[in-house]
SEBA-943961 format. One record per residue (C-alpha): residue number from 0; residue in one letter; x, y, z. Coordinates in steps of 0.02 Angstrom, whole numbers. Example, Ala and Ser with C-alpha at 12.3 -4.5 7.8 and 13.67 -1.06 7.14 Angstrom:
REM SEBA-943961
n 0	res A	X 615	Y -225	Z 390
n 1	res S	X 684	Y -53	Z 357
END
This chain:
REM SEBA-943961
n 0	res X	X 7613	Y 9119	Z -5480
n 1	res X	X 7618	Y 9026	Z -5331
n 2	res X	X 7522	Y 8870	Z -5293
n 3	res X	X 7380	Y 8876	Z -5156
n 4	res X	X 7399	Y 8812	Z -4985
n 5	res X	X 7382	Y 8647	Z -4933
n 6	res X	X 7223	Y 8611	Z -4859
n 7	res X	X 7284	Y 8491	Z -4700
n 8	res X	X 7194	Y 8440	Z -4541
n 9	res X	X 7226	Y 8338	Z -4400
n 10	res X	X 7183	Y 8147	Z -4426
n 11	res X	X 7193	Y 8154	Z -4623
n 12	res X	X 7238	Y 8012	Z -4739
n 13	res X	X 7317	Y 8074	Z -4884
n 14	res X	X 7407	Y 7995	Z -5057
n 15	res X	X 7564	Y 8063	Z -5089
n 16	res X	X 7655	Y 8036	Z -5239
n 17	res X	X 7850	Y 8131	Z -5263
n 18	res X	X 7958	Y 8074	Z -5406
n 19	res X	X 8163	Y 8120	Z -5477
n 20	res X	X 8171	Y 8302	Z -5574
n 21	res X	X 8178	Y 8279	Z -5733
n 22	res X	X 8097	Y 8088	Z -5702
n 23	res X	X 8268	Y 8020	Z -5668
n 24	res X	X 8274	Y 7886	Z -5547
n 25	res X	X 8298	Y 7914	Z -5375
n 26	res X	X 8328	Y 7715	Z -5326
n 27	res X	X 8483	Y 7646	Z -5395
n 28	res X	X 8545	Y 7501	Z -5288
n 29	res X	X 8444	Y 7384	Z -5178
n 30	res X	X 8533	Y 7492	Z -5037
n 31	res X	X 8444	Y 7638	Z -5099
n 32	res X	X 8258	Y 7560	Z -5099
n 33	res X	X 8333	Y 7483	Z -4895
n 34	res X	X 8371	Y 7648	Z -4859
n 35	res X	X 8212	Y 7754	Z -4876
n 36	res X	X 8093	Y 7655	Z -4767
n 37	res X	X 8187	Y 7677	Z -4630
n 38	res X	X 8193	Y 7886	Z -4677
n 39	res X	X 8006	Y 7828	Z -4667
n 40	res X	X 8017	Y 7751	Z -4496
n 41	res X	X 8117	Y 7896	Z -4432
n 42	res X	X 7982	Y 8023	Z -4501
n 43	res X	X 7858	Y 7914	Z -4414
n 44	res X	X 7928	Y 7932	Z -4241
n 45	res X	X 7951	Y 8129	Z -4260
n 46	res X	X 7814	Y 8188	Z -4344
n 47	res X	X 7697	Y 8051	Z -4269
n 48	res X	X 7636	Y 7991	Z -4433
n 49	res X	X 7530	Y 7844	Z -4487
n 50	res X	X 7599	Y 7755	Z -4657
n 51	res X	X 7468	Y 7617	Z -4700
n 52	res X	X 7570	Y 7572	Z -4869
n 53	res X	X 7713	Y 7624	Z -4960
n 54	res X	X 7772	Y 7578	Z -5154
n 55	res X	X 7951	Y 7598	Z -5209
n 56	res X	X 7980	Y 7641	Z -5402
n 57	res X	X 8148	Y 7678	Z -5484
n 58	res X	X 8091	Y 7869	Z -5502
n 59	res X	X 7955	Y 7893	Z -5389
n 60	res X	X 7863	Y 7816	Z -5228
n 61	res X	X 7688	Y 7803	Z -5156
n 62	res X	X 7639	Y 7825	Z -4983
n 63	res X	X 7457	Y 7818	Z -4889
n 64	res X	X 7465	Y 7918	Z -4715
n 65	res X	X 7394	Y 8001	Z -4592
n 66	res X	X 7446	Y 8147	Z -4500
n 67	res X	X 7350	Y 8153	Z -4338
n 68	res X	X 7421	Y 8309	Z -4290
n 69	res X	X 7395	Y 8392	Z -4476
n 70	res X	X 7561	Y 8424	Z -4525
n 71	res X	X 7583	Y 8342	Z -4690
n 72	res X	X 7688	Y 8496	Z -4766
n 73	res X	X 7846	Y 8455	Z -4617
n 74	res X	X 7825	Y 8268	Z -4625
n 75	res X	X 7861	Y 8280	Z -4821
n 76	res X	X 7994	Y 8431	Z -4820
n 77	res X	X 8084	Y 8313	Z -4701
n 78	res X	X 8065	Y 8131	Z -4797
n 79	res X	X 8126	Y 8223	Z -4958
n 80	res X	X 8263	Y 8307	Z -4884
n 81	res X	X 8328	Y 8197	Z -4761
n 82	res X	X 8350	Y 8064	Z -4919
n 83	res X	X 8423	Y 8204	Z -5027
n 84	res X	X 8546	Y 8249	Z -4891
n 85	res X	X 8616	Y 8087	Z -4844
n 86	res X	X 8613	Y 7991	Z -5007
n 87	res X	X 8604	Y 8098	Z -5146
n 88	res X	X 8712	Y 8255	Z -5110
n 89	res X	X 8752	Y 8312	Z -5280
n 90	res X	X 8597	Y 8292	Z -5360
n 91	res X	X 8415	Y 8363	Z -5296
n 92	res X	X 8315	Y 8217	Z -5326
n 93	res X	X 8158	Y 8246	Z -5282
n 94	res X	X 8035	Y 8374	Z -5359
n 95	res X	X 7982	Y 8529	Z -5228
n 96	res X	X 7803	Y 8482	Z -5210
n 97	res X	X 7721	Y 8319	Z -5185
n 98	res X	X 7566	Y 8265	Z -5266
n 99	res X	X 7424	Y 8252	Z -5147
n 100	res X	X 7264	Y 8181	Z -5148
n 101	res X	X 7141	Y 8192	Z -4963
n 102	res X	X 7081	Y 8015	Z -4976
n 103	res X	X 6927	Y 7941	Z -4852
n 104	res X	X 6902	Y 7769	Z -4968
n 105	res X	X 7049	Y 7708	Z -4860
n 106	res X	X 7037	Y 7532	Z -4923
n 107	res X	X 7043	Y 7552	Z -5120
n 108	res X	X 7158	Y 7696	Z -5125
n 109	res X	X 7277	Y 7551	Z -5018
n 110	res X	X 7235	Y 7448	Z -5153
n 111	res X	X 7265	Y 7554	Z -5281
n 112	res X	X 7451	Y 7603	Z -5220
n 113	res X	X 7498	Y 7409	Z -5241
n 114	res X	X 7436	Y 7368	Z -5386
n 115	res X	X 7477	Y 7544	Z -5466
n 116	res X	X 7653	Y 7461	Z -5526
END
């Protein structure tokens, strides 16, 4: 059974949560934790996306943003596989679907993603 669609609308801040298949890691070497915010900076500039905070575990991340445009589903397929592609090429490393959460308490869910670790 497929999963539902993903309820997304312009201007929406959303939680996102991906970790490694399998819960391996998907950060090795400081080089690897360097790498992904600027995936993350790339992603912002091309899919004109709003990242209020970001948190960096060994086999997952965090990350508060807002699409204004409502196009959460591209902005992830392209964070997940852009770092797949160019650092991880034998091994998919990121699980198909992120968790998502539509948050409006902007404040405490930023809170929540730094002290979460």
């Amino acid at each position: 059974m497929s999963r539902p669609l993903r309820i997304e609308y312009p201007r929406a801040w959303y939680h996102v949560m991906n970790r490694g298949g399998r819960a391996e890691e998907i950060y090795h070497t400081e080089d690897d934790y360097q790498r992904f915010p600027y995936i993350l900076e790339e992603s912002v500039e091309m899919w004109n996306l709003r990242i209020s905070a970001f948190c960096l575990m060994p086999n997952h991340y965090h990350l508060l943003i807002q699409t204004p445009e409502g196009n959460l589903s591209r902005c992830m397929r392209h964070i997940n596989g852009v770092y797949t592609q160019r650092y991880k090429t034998a091994l998919t490393i990121m699980m198909g679907n992120c968790s998502v959460a539509d948050t409006s308490p902007f404040l405490s869910m930023k809170a929540i993603i730094f002290c979460s670790w």
